[in-house]
N, C-alpha and C positions, 0 to 999 in steps of 0.2 A: 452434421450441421452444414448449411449451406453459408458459401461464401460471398460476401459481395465486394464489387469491385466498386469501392468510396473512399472517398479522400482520407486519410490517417490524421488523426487530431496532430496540429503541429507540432509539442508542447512533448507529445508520448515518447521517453526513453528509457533504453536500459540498460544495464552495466554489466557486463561480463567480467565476475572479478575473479583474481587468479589468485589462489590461495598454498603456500606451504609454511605450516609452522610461522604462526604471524601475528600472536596471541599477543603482543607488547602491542600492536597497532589497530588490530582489527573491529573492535569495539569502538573507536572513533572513527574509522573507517565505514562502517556501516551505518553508523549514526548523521555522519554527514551526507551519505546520500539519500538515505531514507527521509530524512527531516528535506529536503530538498524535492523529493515527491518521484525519486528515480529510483525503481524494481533495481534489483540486484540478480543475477542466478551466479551463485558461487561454485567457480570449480576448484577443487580441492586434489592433490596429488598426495594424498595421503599421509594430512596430519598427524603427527606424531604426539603434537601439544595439546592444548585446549580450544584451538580454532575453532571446532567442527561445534563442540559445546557452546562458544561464543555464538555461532551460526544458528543455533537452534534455539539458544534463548533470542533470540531477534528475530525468527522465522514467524511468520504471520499476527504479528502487531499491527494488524489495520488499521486500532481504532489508536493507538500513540504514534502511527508517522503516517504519512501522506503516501510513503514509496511501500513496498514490501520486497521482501524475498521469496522470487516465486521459487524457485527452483537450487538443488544441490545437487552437483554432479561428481561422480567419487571417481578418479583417473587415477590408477594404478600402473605405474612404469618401474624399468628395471634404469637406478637412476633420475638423473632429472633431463627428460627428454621433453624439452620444451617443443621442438617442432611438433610430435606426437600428442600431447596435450591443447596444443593451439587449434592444432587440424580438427580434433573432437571438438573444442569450441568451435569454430566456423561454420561445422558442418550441423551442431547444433540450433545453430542460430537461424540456418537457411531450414531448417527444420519447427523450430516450436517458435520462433522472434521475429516470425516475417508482416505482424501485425502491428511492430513499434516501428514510429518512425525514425529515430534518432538510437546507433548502435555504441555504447563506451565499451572500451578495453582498458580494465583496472588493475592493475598492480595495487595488492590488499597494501602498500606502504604509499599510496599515488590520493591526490587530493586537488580536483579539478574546481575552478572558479570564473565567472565571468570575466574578462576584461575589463569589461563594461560597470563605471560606478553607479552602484546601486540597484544596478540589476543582476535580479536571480540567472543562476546558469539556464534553467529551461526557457527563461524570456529569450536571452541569449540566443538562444537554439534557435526560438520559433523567430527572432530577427535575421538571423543568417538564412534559415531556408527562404523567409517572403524573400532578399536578394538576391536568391536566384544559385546560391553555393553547398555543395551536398556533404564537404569534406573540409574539417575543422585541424588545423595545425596546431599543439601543444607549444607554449614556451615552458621551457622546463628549468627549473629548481632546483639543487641537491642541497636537503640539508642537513648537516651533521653535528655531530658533539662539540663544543668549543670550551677552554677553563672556562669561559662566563659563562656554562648555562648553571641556573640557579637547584641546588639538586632537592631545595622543597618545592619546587613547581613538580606537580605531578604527570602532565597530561607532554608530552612530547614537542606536540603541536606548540605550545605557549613557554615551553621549556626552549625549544634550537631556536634561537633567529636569526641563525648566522647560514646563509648559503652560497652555492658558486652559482654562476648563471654559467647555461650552456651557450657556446657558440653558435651566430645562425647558421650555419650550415649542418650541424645537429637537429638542430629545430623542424627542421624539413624533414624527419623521419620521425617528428612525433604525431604522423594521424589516427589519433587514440579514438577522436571521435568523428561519424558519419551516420549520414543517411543512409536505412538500408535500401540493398536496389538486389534481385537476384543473383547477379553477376560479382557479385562484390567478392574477393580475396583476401584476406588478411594474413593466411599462416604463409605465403610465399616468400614474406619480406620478414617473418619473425615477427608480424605483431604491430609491424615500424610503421607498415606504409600501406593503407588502402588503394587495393586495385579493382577496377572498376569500368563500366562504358560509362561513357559521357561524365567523366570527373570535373570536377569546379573546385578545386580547392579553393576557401576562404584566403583573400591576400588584403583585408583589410584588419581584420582582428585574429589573433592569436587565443586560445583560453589558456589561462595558468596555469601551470603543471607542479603542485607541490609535493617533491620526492623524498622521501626517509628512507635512504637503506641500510641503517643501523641509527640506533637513539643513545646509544650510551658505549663506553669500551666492552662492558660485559657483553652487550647484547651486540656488537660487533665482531666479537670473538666468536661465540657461539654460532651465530649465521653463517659468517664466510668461511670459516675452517672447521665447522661442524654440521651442518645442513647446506652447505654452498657447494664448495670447491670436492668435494670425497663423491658428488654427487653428477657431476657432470660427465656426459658421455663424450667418447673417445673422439665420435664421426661430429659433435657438433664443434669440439675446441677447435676441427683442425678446420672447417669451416670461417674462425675467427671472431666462435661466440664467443659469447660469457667472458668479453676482456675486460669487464669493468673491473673486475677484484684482482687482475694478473699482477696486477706490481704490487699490492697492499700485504703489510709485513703482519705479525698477531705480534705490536710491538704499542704502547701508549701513541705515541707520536705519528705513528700513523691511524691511528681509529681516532682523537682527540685532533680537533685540527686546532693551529691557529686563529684565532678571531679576526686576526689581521690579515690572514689573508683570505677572507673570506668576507662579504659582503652583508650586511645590515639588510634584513628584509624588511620594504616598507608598502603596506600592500594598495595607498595612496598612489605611487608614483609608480606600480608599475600598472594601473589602470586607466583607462582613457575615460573621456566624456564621448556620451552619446551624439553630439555635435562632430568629435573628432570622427567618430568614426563614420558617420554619415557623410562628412566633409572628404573622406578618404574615397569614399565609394562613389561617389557624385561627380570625383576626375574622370571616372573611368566608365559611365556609361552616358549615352549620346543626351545633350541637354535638352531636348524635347522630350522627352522622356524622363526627365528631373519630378515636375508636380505630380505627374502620375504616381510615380514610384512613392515621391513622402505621404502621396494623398494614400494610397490604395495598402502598401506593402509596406512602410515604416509607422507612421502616425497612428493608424488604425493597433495596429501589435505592442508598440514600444510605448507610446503616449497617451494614446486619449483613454477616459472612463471609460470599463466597458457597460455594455446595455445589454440587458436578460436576451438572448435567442428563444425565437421560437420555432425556427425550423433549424432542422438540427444535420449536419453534415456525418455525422457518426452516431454512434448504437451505444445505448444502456452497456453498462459492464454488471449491475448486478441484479439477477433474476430471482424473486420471492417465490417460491413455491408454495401454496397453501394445500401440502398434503391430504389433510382430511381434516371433517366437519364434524367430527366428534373428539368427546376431553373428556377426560378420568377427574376432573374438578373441576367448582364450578368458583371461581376467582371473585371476593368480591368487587375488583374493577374491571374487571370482563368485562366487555363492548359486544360478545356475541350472542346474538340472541339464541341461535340452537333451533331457529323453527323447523328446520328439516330434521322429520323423523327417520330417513333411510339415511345408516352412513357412508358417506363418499369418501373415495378417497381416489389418489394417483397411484396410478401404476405404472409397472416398469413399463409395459407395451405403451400406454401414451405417454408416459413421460418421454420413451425414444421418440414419439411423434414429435413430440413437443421442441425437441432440441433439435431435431430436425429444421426446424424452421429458426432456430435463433444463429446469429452469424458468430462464427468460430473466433473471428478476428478482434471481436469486444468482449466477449464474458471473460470474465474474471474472479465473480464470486456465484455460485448457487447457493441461497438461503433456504435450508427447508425447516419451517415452522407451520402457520397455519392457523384456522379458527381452534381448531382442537389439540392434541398432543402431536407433534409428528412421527411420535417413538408408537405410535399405535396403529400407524400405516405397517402394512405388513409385506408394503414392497421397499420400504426405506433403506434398507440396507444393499437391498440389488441394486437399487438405483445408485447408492453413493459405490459402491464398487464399480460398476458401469463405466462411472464418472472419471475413478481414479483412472480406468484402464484406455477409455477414449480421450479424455479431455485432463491428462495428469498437470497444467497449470493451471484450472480453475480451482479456486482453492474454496472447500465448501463448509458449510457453519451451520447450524444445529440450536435452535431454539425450543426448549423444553421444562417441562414441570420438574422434571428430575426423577417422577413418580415410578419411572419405568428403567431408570438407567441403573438396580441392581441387577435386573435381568438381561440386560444388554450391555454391562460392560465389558465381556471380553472381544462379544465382534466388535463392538464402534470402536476398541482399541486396537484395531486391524486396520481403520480405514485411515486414509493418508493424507495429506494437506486439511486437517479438518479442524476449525476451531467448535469447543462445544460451549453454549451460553446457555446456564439455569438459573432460570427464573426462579430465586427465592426472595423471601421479603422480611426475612426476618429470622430470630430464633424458632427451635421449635410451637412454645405454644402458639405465638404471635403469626407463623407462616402457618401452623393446621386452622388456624384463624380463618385467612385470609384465603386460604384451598377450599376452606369449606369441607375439610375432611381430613384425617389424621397422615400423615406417611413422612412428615420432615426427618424423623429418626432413619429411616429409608434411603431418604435423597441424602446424606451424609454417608452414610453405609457403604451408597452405589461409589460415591465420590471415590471414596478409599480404596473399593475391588477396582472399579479404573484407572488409580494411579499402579496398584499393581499390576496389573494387566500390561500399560503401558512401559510400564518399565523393562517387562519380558518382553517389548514387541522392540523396546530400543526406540518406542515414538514419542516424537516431541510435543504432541499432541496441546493446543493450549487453551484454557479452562477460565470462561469468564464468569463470573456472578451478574444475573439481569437483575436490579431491584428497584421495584418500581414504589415510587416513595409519596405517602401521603402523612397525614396530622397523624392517622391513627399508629404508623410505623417509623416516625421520623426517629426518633430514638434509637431505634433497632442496627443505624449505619457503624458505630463503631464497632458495637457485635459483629458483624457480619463483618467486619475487616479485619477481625482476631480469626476469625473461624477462616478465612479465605487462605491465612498466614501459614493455617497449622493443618489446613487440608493441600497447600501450594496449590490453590488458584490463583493466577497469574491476575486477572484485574477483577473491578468492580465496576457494573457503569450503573449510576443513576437517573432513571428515566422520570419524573415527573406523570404519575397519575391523569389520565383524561377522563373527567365525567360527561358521558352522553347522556342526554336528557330522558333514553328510552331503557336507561337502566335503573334509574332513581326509584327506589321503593326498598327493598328487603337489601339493597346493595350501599357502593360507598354513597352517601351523600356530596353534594356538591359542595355544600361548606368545608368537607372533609380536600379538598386541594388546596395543595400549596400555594394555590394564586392569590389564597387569603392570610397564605402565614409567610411570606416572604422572610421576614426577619429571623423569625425560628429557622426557617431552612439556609439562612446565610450562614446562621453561627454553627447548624451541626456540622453544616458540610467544612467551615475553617478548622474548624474540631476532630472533623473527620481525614481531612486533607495533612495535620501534621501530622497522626495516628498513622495511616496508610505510608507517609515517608517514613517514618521509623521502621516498619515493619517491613517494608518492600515490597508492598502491592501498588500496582497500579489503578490509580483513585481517577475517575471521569466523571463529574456529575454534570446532568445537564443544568446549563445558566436560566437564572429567572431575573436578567440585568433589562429593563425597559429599553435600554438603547438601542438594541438591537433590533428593532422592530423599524428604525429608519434604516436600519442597511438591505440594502440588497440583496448581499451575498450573505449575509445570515438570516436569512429569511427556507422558506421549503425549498429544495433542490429536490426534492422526490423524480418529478418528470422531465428533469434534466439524465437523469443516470440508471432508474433503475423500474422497476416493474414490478408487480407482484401478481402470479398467476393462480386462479382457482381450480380444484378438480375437472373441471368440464373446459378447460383452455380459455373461459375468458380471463381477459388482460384488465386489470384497475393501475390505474396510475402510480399508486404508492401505498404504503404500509397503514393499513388500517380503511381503504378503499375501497375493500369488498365489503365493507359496513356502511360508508360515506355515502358510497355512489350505486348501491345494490339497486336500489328500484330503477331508477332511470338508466342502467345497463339491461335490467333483465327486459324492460320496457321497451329499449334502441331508442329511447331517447340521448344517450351517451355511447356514442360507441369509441373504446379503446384497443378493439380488437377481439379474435379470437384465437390463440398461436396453435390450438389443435388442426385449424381450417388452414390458417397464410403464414407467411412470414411474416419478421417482424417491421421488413422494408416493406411491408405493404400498407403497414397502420402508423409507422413510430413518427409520423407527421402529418396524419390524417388533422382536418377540424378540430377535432376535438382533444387531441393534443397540444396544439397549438393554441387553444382559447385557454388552456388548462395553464399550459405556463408564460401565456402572457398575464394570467391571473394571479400565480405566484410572483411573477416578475414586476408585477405592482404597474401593467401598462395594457392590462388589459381593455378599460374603456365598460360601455356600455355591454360587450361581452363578457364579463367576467363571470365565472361558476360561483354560485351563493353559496356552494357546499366548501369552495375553498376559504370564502368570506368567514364561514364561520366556524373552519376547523377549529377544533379544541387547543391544537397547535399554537394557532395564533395569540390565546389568552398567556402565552411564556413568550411571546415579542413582543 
């Protein structure tokens, strides 16, 4: 893949978290970063408990958190040799994370937050880099057991509120977060202190450091004189590590603190206004240089509405491969007409073309699906092996009939970071229905050889249900959230039906969409939604709430992030594109590119980019695409 030298989205971070034996904490731990929209790669010094399980059911959840975990890294020491562990991480980072801009180092018990009220940590971020600072100081927290924590509060967090504050002169060796830069250092100082050319520490805001290094006496016992202290190597104590646990007895009175002597956490008063902190910063650079700064590098990031971009300073992260143009069924809400009688497909030799030209520094998902099956390309599995062995953090997903996944499930249970999504619609008779031909008993069958498979490969591999939902199948959702339960498919997402107008005859009807039964799809999906919590699936249906069609930011983001490519390298803007926009591509009246010919820096702002999503961005004007006017899309905002 070729690289290009452009600006890194300011916002992009990730968290390096350090995991041993951390199963009391780690489940909130990952949940707060991820909901927060920040990757994780966890390294792990070989867990003894349930971590790594905890890590693997949270491992590629794209569609429940904004953040993911791309990456587990397994560090085996004699001991707990933390310089040795840190250095794999660093040296990681200058290796597979030199495409994020903002670098955290997490302690699996560490729980970072803005200063700043009201604002999210990555706002946070992207306000400290526009002034000008690459290296973020920690104020740190410890907080421990006190008689008052309540012991039917479950969660840690909402159980301690009692902590000590560290002294500043402590505080100046928590640079947990930064910008990356090649040069950057962190295992020299333990972790403490980013070294670096051209350093800027932040000396207007602090982020909050909230630390648990035990939750309870039990789980204080256990840590420090059963996974702690037996663990520690000879050459780092004498160094003057690891004195945090040197005085602490395995006595009540030392793992139970006092309440009183410990300080009431109030997360009000230890955060400032975005005024203060602007008022702090604005001493300290030259006052001609004051409106610039709030006009260009505060106001624009921290304040004002944003407005839809149409030229775009970074690259799509997720790339559609439309495999091949032939399907083993024929769907009755299939959008593809099938005219070409020769079948095409991608292969491994242009697929390498292909990725050749997309930049290394943004992918993050390959989708392979397609007008037809993708399990029927016969180069699909060289290409995702390919994938894992060149590019092992793009994490890639698999959109399928299901029709073909008995015979394919011990290889795809070989391939690595892969989520797999089948498309079913229903029970058996109700899905040979709507396939147009019989095999649902099949696509259950495969489901089952795959979890075994899976379970001999030790992969965590995770299993979505696609179910695209019309009048004629609404019914069908809480079935299929029983079935999902008892085969462990991890979720279900409901897509809403799109009737084109060049399919209506022997297929669905257009009355047959939701856009006319709104009220029936409210109530199955409430129906559906407490069935799925009881059960422990994760339930996603897409909204048909009108409102949504004034917002913005719920509106298509297709041509903001992602692409979808056909056998022959041309580029459509979004999913279901190569249907949309077919004649006036093949025509060059629309050009989106071709990635078998250029890269992707050569079209990803071309015209017709740019008119595409000042079109979705509702500012396009006299320019706007009539095919996005009258996406099917648009009838669910």
């Amino acid at each position: 893949m070729k690289r290009f030298n452009l600006k890194r989205s300011a916002a992009s971070a990730v968290g390096i978290l350090f995991c041993y034996n951390e199963e009391h904490l780690l489940i909130e731990t990952i949940k707060h970063y991820l909901d927060q929209g920040i990757d994780l790669v966890i390294v792990d010094n070989d867990s003894t408990d349930s971590s790594i399980d905890i890590v693997e059911m949270y491992r590629g959840r794209t569609e429940v958190y904004p953040g993911r975990i791309i990456d587990v890294i397994h560090v085996k020491t004699d001991g707990y040799e933390w310089i040795k562990i840190i250095k794999i991480a660093c040296d990681y980072m200058h290796e597979k994370l030199r495409h994020y801009c903002w670098i955290m180092l997490i302690d699996a018990d560490a729980f970072y937050y803005s200063p700043i009220k009201k604002m999210p940590l990555l706002k946070f971020l992207t306000l400290v880099r526009r002034l000008g600072f690459n290296v973020i100081q920690g104020r740190l927290y410890d907080f421990y057991p006190t008689e008052k924590d309540d012991p039917a509060v479950s969660s840690p967090l909402e159980r301690l509120k009692y902590c000590s504050y560290q002294p500043e002169w402590f505080n100046r060796h928590q640079e947990r977060i930064f910008m990356y830069h090649p040069t950057v250092n962190f295992y020299a100082s333990a972790g403490h202190q980013c070294l670096r050319e051209g350093k800027k520490v932040c000396d207007i805001a602090e982020f909050i450091y909230k630390h648990y290094p035990w939750v309870s006496y039990e789980h204080g016992l256990k840590k420090i004189f059963s996974e702690r202290k037996p663990r520690y190597v000879k050459e780092e104590l004498q160094k003057q590590m690891h004195i945090q646990y040197a005085t602490i007895q395995p006595t009540k009175s030392d793992l139970v603190c006092k309440s009183g002597a410990l300080s009431y956490f109030f997360i009000d008063k230890e955060t400032i206004s975005l005024y203060a902190m602007l008022r702090d910063y604005y001493k300290k650079v030259p006052i001609l240089l004051k409106f610039v700064v709030a006009l260009k590098k505060v106001i624009r990031t921290a304040v004002r509405r944003p407005s839809p971009e149409v030229y775009l300073k970074y690259f799509p992260t997720t790339y559609h491969f439309l495999m091949t143009n032939f399907c083993n069924a024929r769907c009755l809400f299939c959008n593809q007409t099938f005219e070409d009688k020769e079948n095409k497909e991608i292969s491994l030799e242009s697929f390498r073309a292909m990725a050749s030209n997309i930049p290394a520094e943004s992918a993050k998902v390959f989708y392979f699906s397609g007008g037809g099956d993708p399990l029927l390309s016969k180069d699909l599995f060289p290409i995702m092996r390919d994938v894992n062995s060149r590019f092992p953090w793009i994490e890639l997903r698999i959109r399928t009939n299901g029709l073909l996944l008995e015979r394919h499930a011990q290889v795809l249970a070989e391939i690595k970071n892969c989520v797999l999504e089948i498309s079913i619609h229903g029970r058996e008779e109700m899905n040979d229905t709507i396939l147009g031909r019989k095999g649902t008993k099949g696509i259950i069958d495969g489901i089952r050889q795959l979890n075994q498979h899976l379970k001999a490969n030790n992969n965590g591999m995770r299993k979505v249900f696609y179910f695209c939902a019309s009048r004629i199948n609404l019914g069908e959702i809480p079935a299929m959230i029983e079935i999902a339960a008892h085969l462990k498919v991890d979720e279900i997402n409901v897509d809403l039906c799109q009737v084109l107008s060049h399919r209506i005859g022997d297929r669905l009807r257009i009355k047959d969409s939701l856009i006319f039964h709104r009220h029936d799809y409210d109530r199955m999906i409430k129906k559906s939604e407490k069935l799925a919590k009881k059960l422990g699936v994760c339930f996603n249906p897409q909204t048909l709430d009108r409102s949504e069609r004034l917002d913005y930011y719920k509106r298509c983001r297709y041509p903001w992030g992602m692409m979808a490519i056909d056998w022959n390298g041309l580029v459509y803007p979004c999913c279901g594109g190569e249907m949309i926009f077919k004649k006036k591509v093949k025509s060059g009246e629309y050009v989106f590119g071709n990635i078998l010919k250029e890269s992707v820096g050569n079209f990803w702002n071309n015209e017709h980019w740019q008119r595409i999503r000042a079109t979705c961005g509702g500012v396009g004007g006299k320019s706007k695409l009539p095919e996005c006017i009258s996406c099917p899309r648009n009838l669910y905002r």
